[in-house]
N, C-alpha and C positions, 0 to 999 in steps of 0.2 A: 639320452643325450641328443637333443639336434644338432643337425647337420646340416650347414648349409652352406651351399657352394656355387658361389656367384661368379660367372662370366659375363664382362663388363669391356666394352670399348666407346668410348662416345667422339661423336663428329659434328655434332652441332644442331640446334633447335632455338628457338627464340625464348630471351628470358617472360619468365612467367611470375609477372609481379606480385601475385594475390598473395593477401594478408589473411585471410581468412579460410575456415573449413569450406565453406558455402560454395565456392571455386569447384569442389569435389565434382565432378560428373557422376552421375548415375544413370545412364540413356543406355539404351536395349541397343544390340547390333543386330541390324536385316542380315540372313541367312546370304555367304557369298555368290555368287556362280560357279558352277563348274569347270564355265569355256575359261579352262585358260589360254587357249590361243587368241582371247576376243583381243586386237588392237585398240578397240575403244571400252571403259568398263567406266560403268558409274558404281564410285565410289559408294560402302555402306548406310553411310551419313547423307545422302544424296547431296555431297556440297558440289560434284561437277564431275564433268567428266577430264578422265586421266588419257593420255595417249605413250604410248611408250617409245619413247626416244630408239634413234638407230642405232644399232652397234656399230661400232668404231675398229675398224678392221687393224687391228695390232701387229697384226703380221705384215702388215704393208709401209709402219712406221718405230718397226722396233725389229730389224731384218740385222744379228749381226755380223753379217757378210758387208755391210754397207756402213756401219758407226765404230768402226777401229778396233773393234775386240773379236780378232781370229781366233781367237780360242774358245769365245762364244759360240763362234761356227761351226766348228770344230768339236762341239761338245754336243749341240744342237743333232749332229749325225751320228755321234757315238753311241749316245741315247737312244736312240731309232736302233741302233745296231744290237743294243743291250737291252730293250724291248724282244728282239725278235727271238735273242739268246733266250729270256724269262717265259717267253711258249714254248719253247722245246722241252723246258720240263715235265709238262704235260700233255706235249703231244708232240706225234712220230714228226718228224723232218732231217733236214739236213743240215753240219757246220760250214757247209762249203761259201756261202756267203759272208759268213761272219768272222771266221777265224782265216788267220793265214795259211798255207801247209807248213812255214816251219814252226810254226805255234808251238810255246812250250806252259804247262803252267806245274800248279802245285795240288794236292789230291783238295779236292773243294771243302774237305769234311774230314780233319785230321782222324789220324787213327790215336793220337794219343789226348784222349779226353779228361780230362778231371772232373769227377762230382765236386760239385760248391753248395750245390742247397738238395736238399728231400724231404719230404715230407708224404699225407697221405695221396694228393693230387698232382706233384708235381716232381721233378727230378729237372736238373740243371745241369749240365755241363759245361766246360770252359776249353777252348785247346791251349793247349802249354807251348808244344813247339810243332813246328812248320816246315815241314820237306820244302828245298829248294825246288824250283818249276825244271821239269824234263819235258825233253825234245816229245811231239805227240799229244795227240786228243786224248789218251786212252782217257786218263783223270778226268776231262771233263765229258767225255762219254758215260764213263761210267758213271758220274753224278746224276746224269741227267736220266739214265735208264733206272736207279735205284730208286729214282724218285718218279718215276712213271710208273715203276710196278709195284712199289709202294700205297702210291693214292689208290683211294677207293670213294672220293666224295664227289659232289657235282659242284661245277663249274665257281660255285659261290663258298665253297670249303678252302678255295686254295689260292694262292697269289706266289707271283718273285716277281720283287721288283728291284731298281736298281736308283741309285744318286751319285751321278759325281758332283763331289765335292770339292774334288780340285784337279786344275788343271795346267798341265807345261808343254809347251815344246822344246821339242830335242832334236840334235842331229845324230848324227850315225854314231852306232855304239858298237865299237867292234866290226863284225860282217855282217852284223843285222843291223837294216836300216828300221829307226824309229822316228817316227813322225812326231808322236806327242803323247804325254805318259798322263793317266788320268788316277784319279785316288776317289775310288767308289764304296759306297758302302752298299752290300745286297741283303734282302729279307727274302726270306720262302715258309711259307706256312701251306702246311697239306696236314689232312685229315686220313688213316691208313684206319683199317677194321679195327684195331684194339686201343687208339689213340691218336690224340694231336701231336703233329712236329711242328718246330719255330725254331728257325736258324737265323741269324746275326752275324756277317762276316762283314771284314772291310778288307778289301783287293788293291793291289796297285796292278793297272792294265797301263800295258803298251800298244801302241796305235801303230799301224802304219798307212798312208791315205790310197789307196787305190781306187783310180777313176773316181765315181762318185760316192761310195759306198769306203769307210775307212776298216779295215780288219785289225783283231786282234793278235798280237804278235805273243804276250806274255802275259800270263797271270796268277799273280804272286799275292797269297792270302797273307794276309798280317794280324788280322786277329778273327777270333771263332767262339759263339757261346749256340748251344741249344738248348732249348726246352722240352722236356717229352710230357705228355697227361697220363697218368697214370690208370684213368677211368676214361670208358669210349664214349661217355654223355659231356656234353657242356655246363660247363659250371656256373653258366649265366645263363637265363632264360628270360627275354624280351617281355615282359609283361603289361606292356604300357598299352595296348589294344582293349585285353582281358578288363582290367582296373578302371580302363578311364570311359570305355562303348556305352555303356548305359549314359554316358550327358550329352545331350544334344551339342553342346560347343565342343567336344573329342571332334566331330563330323563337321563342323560345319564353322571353328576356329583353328584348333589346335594342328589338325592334320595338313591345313596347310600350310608350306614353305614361306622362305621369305620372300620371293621372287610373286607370290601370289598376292600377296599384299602389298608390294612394290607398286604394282600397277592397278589396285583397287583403290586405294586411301590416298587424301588430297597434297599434292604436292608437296603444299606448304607443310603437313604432318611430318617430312623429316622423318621418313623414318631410318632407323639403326643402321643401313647396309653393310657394317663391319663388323657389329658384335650382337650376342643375343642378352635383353634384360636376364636380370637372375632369379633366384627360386631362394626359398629358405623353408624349415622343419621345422615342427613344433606341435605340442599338445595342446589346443587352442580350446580344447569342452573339456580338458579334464578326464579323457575316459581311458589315461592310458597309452593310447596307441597315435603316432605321429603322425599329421596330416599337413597338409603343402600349401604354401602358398606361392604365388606363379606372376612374376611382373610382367607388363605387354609394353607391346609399341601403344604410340600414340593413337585415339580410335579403336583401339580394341579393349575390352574389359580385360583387366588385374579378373584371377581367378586364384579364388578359395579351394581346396577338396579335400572335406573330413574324408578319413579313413574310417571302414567298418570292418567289425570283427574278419570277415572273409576274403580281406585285401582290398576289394574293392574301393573306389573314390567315388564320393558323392562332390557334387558341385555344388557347395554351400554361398557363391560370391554374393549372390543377390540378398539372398537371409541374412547374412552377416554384414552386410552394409559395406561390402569392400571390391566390388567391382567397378572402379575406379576408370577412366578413361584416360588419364596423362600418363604422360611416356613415365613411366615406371620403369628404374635403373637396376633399383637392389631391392631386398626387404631383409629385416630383422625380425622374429619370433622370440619375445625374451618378457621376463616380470618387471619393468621398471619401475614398477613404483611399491613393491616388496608386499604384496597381495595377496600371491599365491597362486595366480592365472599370469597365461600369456600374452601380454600385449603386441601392438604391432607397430616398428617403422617404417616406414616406406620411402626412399629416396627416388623423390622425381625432380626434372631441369629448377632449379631456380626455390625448391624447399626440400624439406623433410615432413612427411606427415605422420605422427604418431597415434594413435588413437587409444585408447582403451578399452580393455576387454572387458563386456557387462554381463555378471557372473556368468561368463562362459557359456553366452548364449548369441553375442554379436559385441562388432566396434563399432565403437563411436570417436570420432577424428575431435583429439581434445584440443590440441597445440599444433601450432605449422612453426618449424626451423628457418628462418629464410640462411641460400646458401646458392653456390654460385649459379649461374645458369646451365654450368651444364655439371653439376651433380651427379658424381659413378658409385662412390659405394659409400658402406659404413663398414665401421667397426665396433664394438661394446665391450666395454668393462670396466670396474671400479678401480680410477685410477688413483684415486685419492684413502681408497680404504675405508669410506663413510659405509660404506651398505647399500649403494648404491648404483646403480650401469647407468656409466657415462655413456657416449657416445661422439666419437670421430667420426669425420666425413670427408672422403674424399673428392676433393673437385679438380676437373679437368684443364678446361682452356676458358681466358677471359672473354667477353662475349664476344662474338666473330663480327671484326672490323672489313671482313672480305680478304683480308690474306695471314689472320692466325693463327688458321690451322699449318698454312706453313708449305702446304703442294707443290705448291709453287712461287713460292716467297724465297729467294736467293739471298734472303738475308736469316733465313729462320737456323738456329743453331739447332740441330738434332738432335744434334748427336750430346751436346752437352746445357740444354735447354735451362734458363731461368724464369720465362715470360710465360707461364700457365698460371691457373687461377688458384688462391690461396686454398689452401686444405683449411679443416674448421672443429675444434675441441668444445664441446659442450659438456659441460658442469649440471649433473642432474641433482638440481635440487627441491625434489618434489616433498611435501611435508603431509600430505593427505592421500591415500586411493585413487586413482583417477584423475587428480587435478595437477596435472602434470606441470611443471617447471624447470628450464632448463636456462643458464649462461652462459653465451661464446667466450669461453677464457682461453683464445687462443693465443693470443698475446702474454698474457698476463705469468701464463706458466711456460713461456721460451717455445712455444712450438709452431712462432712465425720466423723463426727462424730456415733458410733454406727450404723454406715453403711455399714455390711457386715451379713444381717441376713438372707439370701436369700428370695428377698421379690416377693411378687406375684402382691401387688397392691396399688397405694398411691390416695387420695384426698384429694384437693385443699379445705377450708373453716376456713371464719372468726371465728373459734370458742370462742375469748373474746372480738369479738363486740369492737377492736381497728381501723378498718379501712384497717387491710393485711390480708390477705391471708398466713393461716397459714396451715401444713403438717401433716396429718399422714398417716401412710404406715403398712401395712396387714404383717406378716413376718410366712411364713408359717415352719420355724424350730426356731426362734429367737424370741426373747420379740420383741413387737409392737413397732412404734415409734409416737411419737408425738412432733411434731417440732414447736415450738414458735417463731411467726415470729416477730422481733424486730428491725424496722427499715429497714430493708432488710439482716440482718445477723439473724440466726435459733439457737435455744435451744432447745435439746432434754430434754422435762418435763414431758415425758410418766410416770417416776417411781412417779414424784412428784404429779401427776394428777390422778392418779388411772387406767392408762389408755393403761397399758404395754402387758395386756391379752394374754399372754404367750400361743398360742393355735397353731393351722396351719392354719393362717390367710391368706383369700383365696380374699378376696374383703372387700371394703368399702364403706359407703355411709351414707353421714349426712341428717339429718332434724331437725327442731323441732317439736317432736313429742305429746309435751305433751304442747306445743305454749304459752311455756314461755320467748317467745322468747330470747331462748339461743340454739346454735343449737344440738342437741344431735348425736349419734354416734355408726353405727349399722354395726360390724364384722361378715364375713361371714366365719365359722372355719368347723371341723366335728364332728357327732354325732356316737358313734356307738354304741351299746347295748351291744358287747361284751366286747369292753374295758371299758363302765361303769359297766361291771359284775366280771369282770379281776383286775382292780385298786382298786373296792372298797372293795376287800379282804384282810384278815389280814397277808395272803402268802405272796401276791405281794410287791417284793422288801422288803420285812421284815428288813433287813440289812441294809439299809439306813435310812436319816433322814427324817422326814415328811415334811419339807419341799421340798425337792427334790419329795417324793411323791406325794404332789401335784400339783407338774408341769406334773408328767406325767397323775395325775388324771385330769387334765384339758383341756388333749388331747382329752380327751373323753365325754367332757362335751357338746358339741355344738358351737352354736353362740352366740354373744354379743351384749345385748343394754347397752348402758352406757348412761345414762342421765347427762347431766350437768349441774351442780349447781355452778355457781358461777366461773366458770373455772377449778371446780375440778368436777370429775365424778363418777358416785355411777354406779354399777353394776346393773342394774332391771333385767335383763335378765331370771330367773324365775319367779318371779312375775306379769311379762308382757308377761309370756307363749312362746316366742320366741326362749328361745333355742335349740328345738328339730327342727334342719333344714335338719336331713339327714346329707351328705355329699356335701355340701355348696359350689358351685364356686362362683356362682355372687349371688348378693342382689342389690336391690335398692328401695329407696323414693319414691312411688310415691301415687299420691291422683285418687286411681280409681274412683271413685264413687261422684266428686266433693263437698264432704262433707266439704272443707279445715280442714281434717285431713289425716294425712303421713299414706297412708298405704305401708306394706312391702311383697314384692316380690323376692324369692327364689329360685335360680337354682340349682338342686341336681344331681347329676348324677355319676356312676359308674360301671366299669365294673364288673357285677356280674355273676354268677353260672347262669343258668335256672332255678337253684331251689333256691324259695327265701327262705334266713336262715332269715331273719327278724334283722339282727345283723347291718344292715348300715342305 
């Protein structure tokens, strides 16, 4: 079975009108340089040289001691305070700056545990109930000493960190004065001789502000899960050095960042700064065993790599006619035209490129899709029931007028967007090998409907166990869609279904999770701490209605499990601990551990400070 798991964000590049295969690039890239401190670098292409713009000191225009949110401030120092707490776990110091003397809290690590899950690598616990907080450090002394004499790994085996995620102030409670009460959630991961720990707690702390530096007055656990590893090896071992060292491009493409190619490649290239092109799997020669295909920014070659017997990747892009030069979004690995071998699409700004596979020895670009300019992903499957993979396409924003994207456009709705660019249903009706045919019938069969939310990403699943293949689509400014397939004509029944999750809907990916067999439904949006600390004030947006506020409190909520009942879908997504994903590109199903149960997999990623604020 391939697998393929696309993270996708797009921000804009110039449409690219070509009708034809011939467009294709195939030019070599010059080896980069090393200096990456050079402030001047000629680009690979020698089309000129780049300079790198100045950073923009943020903290000099985004200070919130100076734009009306004290609580900003105020969180800004607790953080700092609740860093300092996350080193003492592993190493010796003192509470006397961080806590107050009449500190009370609750033991950090209930004594009353519940097993939930075991198996042969893992054990899970849950804590059931919570000792009220007593006057005194002992509890968190004692936390923090069992966990120093505990570790036994280096510096890169263990983290505690910390988020608040929401925040009040208060005045005096009783004879303790409190300043302002925070609602944090904390992680600690340490590595001991016989195993891994991974602890999960969310705290309610009270603050009280003293001079510069605020202390901790009370700390009160409200919920607790850990993990223990059963085995003292890691269950994952990094292999992408081993696999990929023998191709010259590992060294001299791959290994660099994106910050390296930022300042190598021409301006005008555009390249991605917010998301990475995707990847997709597949048996491309036939011999068995799945090999990759790898989409780039603009100016860097799309890269092929068969797999051989011994894991290793060969870099087959050149051979096989597909190391392509345009900003390449997504790619599909699939038989279109019912051959036997797998074909390839490729979705780049302004087409679709499909080529066919010639017996499983190279592609040849048969058909270009024209589709919007800025083109994010695909989806495939026979939605008509003929024998043949259609193909959906998801498209982002219409072309950039200079204030579409919306940054800075005071008029751009967000939060409940209709002005991104049409998504695109193609009808594969190819009648020979190779000679591929496909019609846009995105009209024709209802699925221009609520079709301009700028969307990031759709999949294909029977979700009422009728026999089609029915739609929903990820909409990262616009309500969700969920499209009812009916014959081979679509009903958007996301509002009817519960299933509209108004977020910035970044991927999707169905299971049955709970194997009742009906398939469930798991969006990947973003988490952030700030804007859960920002929305859930009584300032924010005062002036409007609650409902409207909770669309925008929703941006800041996470990701979504929706379970399905019956064809209508219930929300679990806290219940089932899931929605704290980070900043969410891709997600997906899968059963690691051959238990046949879905477990879920989460790609996070963003550009951040060096210094982490804990807030994404």
């Amino acid at each position: 079975m391939a697998l393929a798991m696309i993270l996708l964000c797009i921000m804009g590049c110039k449409k690219n009108n070509t009708d034809s295969v011939d467009s294709i690039q195939r030019e070599k890239i010059s080896n980069p340089t090393n200096d990456l401190q050079n402030e001047e670098n000629i680009s690979p292409n020698g089309m000129g040289l780049i300079s790198k713009s100045k950073t923009t000191e943020w903290n000099e225009i985004d200070d919130p001691s100076e734009d009306g949110w004290e609580t900003e401030f105020l969180a800004n120092k607790a953080n700092k305070q609740l860093k300092e707490l996350g080193n003492l776990f592993f190493e010796e110091g003192t509470l006397k700056e961080i806590v107050a003397p009449e500190i009370s809290t609750s033991p950090l690590t209930p004594d009353d545990l519940e097993l939930i899950f075991k198996d042969g690598n893992f054990e899970v616990h849950k804590g059931t109930t919570f000792a009220k907080p007593r006057i005194g450090t002992q509890y968190l002394e004692n936390e923090l000493k069992s966990v120093r004499q505990a570790w036994t790994g280096s510096e890169n085996d263990n983290h505690a960190k910390f988020k608040i995620i929401g925040i009040k102030k208060e005045k005096e409670i009783g004879s303790r004065k409190i300043d302002f009460n925070t609602e944090v959630l904390f992680s600690i991961n340490f590595r001991t001789e016989k195993n891994v720990i991974e602890r999960h707690a969310k705290w309610a702390v009270q603050w009280k502000q003293e001079n510069e530096k605020p202390k901790i007055v009370t700390i009160n656990v409200l919920s607790f899960n850990q993990t223990t590893s059963l085995i003292a090896e890691k269950i994952f071992t990094d292999v992408t050095g081993s696999a990929l060292d023998s191709n010259s491009c590992y060294k001299t493409q791959l290994a660099y960042g994106m910050n390296h190619w930022l300042s190598r490649l021409p301006v005008r290239a555009m390249l991605n700064r917010f998301g990475t092109p995707g990847i997709s799997v597949g048996d491309v020669n036939g011999d068995g065993l799945e090999d990759i295909y790898l989409c780039q920014e603009p100016g860097l070659p799309n890269r092929l790599f068969i797999q051989k017997e011994n894991g290793t990747l060969i870099d087959s892009s050149a051979e096989w006619g597909v190391n392509w030069l345009e900003d390449s979004r997504s790619s599909i690995i699939a038989d279109f035209d019912n051959d036997g071998d797998q074909d390839l699409a490729v979705a780049s700004y302004g087409m679709v490129i499909i080529a066919n596979n010639e017996k499983q020895k190279g592609f040849v670009p048969s058909v270009i899709l024209n589709t919007s300019w800025s083109t994010a992903s695909m989806a495939a499957a026979d939605y008509d029931n003929d024998g043949l993979l259609d193909l959906y396409v998801c498209n982002y924003v219409e072309e950039d007028n200079g204030e579409s994207i919306g940054v800075t456009n005071n008029q751009f709705v967000y939060h409940d967007a209709e002005n991104g660019a049409s998504n695109a249903l193609f009808k594969n009706e190819t009648k020979e090998p190779g000679k591929f045919s496909f019609a846009n019938v995105t009209e024709v069969v209802g699925l221009n409907i609520n079709n301009t939310r700028w969307s990031f990403a759709a999949s294909w699943e029977d979700y009422d166990n009728d026999g089609d293949q029915d739609l929903y689509v990820a909409n990262d400014y616009g309500r969700n869609n969920l499209y009812k397939n009916d014959g081979g004509k679509f009903i958007d029944v996301a509002a009817n279904t519960g299933t509209e999750d108004s977020a910035s809907g970044m991927s999707v990916t169905w299971a049955d999770y709970d194997r009742d067999g009906r398939m469930d439904l798991y969006v990947s949006n973003m988490f952030s701490a700030a804007g859960n600390r920002i929305t859930g004030q009584q300032q924010f947006k005062s002036e409007t209605n609650n409902k409207i506020r909770d669309r925008f409190r929703r941006f800041a909520r996470g990701n979504t499990l929706l379970r399905n009942i019956e064809s209508t879908f219930e929300d679990t997504s806290i219940s089932a601990g899931v929605n704290m994903g980070r900043w969410a590109w891709g997600s997906n199903f899968v059963d690691l551990n051959n238990d046949s149960l879905a477990d879920l997999i989460v790609a996070n990623g963003y550009l951040t400070s060096k210094e982490e604020t804990g807030d994404l």
